[in-house]
N, C-alpha and C positions, 0 to 999 in steps of 0.2 A: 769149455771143459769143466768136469765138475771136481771139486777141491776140498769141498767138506758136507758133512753131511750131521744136521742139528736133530736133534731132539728133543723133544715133550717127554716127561714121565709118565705123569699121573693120567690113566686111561688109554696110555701109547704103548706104555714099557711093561705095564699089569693092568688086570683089570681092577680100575679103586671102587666101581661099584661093590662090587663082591667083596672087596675086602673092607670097607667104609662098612658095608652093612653088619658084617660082624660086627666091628667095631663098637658102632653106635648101639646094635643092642645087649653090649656087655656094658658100655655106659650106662645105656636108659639103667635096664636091671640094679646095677651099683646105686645109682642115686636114688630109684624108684625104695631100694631098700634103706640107705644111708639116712635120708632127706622126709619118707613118708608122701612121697609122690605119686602120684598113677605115670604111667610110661604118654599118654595124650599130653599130660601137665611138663611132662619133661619134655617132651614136642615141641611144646609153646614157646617154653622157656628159652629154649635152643634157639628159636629160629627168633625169638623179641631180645636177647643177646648178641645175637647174629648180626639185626637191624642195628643196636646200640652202637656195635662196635663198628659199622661202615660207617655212623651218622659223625661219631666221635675221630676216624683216624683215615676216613675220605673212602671211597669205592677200587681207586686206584692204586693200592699199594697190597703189599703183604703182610701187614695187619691185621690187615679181615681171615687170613687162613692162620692166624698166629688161637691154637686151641688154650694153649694157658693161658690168652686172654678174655677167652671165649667163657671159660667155665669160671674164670676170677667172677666175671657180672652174674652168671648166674648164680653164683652164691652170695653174689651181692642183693641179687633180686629176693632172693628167695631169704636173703636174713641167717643165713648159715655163713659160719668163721672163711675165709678165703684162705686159711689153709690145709683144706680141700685139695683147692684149684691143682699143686702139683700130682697129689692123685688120681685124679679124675684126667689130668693129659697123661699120665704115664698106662693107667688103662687103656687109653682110647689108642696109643700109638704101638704099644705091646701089643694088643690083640690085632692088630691091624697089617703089623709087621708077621705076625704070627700066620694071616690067612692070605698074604701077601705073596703071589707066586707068579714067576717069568711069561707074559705073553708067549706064548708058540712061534717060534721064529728067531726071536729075540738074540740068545746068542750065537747064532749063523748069520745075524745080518751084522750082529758087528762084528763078528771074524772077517767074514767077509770084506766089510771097511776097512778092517785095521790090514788085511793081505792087500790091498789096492794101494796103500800106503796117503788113506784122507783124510784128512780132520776130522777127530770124530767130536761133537760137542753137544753139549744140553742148553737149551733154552726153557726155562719153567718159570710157570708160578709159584709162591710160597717161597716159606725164609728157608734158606739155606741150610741151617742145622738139619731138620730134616731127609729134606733131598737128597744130599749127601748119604743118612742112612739107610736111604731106601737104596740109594745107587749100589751100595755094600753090600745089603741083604740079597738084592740081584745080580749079586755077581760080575759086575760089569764095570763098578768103578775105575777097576787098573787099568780102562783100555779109552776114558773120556781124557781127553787132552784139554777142555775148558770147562766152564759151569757160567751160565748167566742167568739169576735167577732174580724176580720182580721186586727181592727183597733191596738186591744191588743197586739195582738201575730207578726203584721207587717208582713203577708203572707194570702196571698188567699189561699180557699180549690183551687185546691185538695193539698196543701202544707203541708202534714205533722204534720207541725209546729202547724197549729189549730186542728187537732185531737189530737194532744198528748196533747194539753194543756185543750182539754175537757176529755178525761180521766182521768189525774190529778187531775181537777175539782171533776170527779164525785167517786173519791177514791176508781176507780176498776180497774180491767185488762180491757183492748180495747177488749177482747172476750167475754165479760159480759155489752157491752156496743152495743146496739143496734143504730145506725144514719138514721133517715127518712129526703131523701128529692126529690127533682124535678130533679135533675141535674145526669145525667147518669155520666160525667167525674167530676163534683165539688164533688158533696155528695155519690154516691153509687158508684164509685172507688176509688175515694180519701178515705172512711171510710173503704171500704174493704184491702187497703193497706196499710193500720194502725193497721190492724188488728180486726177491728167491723166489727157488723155484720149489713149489710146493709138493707135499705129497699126502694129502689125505688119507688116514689110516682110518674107512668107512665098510662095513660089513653088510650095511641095513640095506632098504630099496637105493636103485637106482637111482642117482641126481644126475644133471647134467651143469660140468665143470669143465671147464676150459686149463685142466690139470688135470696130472694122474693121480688115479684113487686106488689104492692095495684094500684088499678085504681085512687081510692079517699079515704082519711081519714075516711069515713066510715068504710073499710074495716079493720083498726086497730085493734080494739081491738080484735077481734078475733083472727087476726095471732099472738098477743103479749099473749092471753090467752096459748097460743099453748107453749109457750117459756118461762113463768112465773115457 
């Protein structure tokens, strides 16, 4: 029987493309003006920053999505004062929270949850400060009963390490513990190898998986009525 039911944010809960795209091009813009950059050179920048800071604090942790670290190097790189850095992340997360809006579904499926009377809990990557705001900004936070994010547990999905520690959380077997997310290797292998039971949240062509795949959050509650 099924007892709780996790989730992924970023791509699961909103779409972060869409909103990441703003994002980054009200950063480029800022520093392209700040800095005397072209928006290609700030491309670079970003992504040989990007590299620094995996090489520097490991591939595995939450570090690498930590942006105030992100733009301290680039202003390192680039020879500009790093105290920048806190405006350059306070841009990037304003305007992001800003174009940042609810997946279709979204709050039906955890009304839904929380009427069935399940565990409702997050498993994510990135630190915590964050996550939390986003949970806020979507309206959802008062209804998650855990959080286990990559910052905690010091390993990214698909590691193991953060599914066990949302099982523990939700005080059941990993086979009574259902994970919805976007990520075909993060969330629906990584949970199936833990021993949950997955739920691919995929839109695109047809895969064949030996799990159930929703287009959109819409299609939740149904397939969880099916398992309750």
């Amino acid at each position: 029987m099924l007892k709780a039911v996790i989730f992924d944010i970023d791509g699961t809960l909103y779409d972060y493309d869409a909103a990441h795209a703003r994002a980054f091009a009200a950063l480029t813009d800022y520093a392209c003006d700040a800095f005397g950059l072209t928006p290609a050179r700030f491309e670079e920048l970003h992504h040989e920053a990007d590299m620094l800071l995996r090489q520097r604090a490991g591939v595995n942790c939450a570090a690498i999505h930590n942006r105030l670290l992100r733009y301290q190097v680039i202003l390192e790189l680039t020879g500009q004062p790093v105290g920048f850095a806190p405006t350059l992340e306070r841009l990037y997360w304003d305007t992001l929270l800003l174009w940042m809006k609810p997946n279709s579904g979204l709050h039906e499926a955890f009304d839904f949850i929380k009427s069935k009377g399940l565990i409702l809990g997050i498993g994510t990557n990135m630190t915590a400060d964050w996550q939390y705001v986003k949970l806020e900004k979507l309206g959802v936070l008062h209804q998650v009963d855990f959080m286990v994010t990559s910052e905690e547990t010091s390993a990214e999905k698909p590691d193991p390490r953060l599914f066990e520690l949302c099982t523990e959380k939700a005080k059941c077997p990993p086979s009574e513990c259902a994970f919805v997310g976007d990520s075909l290797k993060g969330d629906a292998l990584g949970a199936k190898a833990a021993g949950m039971r997955p739920i691919w949240l995929h839109d695109g062509a047809v895969t064949t998986v030996d799990f159930p795949t929703i287009p959109s959050l819409e299609a939740l509650p149904d397939l969880l009525a099916k398992e309750c």
